[in-house]
N, C-alpha and C positions, 0 to 999 in steps of 0.2 A: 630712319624709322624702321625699314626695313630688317636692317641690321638686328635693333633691339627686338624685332619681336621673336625671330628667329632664337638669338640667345635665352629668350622665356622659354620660346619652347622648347629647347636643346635644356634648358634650366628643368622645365616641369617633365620632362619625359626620363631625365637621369635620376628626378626623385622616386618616378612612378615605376625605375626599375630596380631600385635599391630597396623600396617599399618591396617589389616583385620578390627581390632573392632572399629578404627578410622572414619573408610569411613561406619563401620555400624552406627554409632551415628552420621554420620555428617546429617546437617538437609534439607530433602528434598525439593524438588522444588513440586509448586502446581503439573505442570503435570505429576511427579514421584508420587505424593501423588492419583492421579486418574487413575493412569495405563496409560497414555495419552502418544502414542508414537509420538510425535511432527513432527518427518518426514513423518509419514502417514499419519499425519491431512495436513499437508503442502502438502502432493501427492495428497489426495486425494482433495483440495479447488482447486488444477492446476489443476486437470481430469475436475471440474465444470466447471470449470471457461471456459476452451479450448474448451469444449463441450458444451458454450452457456446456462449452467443449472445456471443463476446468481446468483438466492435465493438462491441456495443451495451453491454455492461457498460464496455468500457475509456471510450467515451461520457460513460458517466452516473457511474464514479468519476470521471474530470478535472472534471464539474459538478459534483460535490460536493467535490472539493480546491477547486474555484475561491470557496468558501465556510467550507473546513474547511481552510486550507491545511497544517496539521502531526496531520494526521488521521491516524494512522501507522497502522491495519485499510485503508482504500482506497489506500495507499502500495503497503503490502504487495501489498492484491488485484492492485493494478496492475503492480507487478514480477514477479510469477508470468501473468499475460495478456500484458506484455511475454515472457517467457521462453519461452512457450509456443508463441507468433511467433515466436520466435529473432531478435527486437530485445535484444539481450543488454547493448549500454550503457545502451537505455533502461531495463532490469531493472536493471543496475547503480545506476542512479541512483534507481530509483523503491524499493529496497529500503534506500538508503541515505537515501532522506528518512524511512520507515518507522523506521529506526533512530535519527536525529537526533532525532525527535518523541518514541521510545521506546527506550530502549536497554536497554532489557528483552527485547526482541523476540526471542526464540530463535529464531522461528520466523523471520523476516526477516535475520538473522545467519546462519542455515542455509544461505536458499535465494540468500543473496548469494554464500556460499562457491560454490556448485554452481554461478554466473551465472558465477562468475573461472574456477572449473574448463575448464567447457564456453567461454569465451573464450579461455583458455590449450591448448584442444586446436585449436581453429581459427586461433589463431595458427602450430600447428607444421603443419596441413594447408597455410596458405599458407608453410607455411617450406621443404616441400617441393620446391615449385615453384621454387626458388631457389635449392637448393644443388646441389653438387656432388656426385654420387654416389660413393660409395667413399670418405669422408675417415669422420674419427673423430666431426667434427664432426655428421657425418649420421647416424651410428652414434647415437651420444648423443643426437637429437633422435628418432630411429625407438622409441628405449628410451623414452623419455619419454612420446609419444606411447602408444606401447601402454601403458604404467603408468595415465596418463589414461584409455582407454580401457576398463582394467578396472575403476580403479576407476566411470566412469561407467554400465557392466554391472553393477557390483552391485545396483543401486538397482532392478531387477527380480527379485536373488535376496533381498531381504528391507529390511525398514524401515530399517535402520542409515545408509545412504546416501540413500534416496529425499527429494526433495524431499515439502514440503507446499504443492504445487500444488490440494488438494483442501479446501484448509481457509478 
């Protein structure tokens, strides 16, 4: 009896060191390869981000996309820092990769609509500058305009409209 248990454990300890040399040759990830511990980068882009320091969060999410590239929470965080910049295509894009990664995303499907909105109202401020006062056509774009408008005012008079720029 002796015998056999030693041979188990001469058995289980040759597995547990070929298991060993296995996981040493297997081939790292870039952020193993740079010492890069991924949940500190990701703690430390939410400290920026919560405390308003955006450069420096928008920073350290594109270092952690440059390791997590369909990370769709730093897509997000990053389309609402773009947004908040009023970089509205890069919001555009950075909520649409959010959603490609997860198309679950409420919340990124939300604040993409509000990204089109507030692009759709800047389109008709520079559309201004360009037409012809008194046509029907200016009528129709003045109406539109103020409709955008209000609806972009609501999202101060209650949650139904507001972005989740805070989350």
């Amino acid at each position: 009896m002796g015998l056999k248990f030693i041979r188990c454990i001469a058995f289980v300890f040759a597995i547990i060191l070929t298991q060993g040399c296995s996981t040493a040759n297997a081939p790292k990830s870039a952020a193993q390869e740079n010492n890069i511990d991924l949940l500190v980068l990701e703690g430390n882009a939410d400290t920026a981000y919560k405390s308003g320091h955006l450069e420096l969060a928008e920073g350290l999410y594109r270092q952690l996309l440059s390791y997590k590239k369909d990370y769709a929470p730093a897509w997000f965080r990053l389309g609402n820092i773009y947004t908040r910049t009023n970089r509205l295509d890069a919001a555009v894009n950075a909520y649409q990769n959010s959603i490609s990664s997860d198309n679950e995303h409420a919340k990124a499907w939300h604040n993409l609509a509000i990204a089109r909105v507030r692009q759709a109202t800047d389109v008709l401020i520079e559309a201004q500058n360009h037409l012809v006062v008194d046509t029907a056509a200016k009528d129709r774009m003045d109406q539109l305009f103020l409709e955008l408008m209000r609806i972009q005012s609501a999202k101060n008079q209650g949650p139904k409209v507001a972005s989740y720029e805070n989350l």
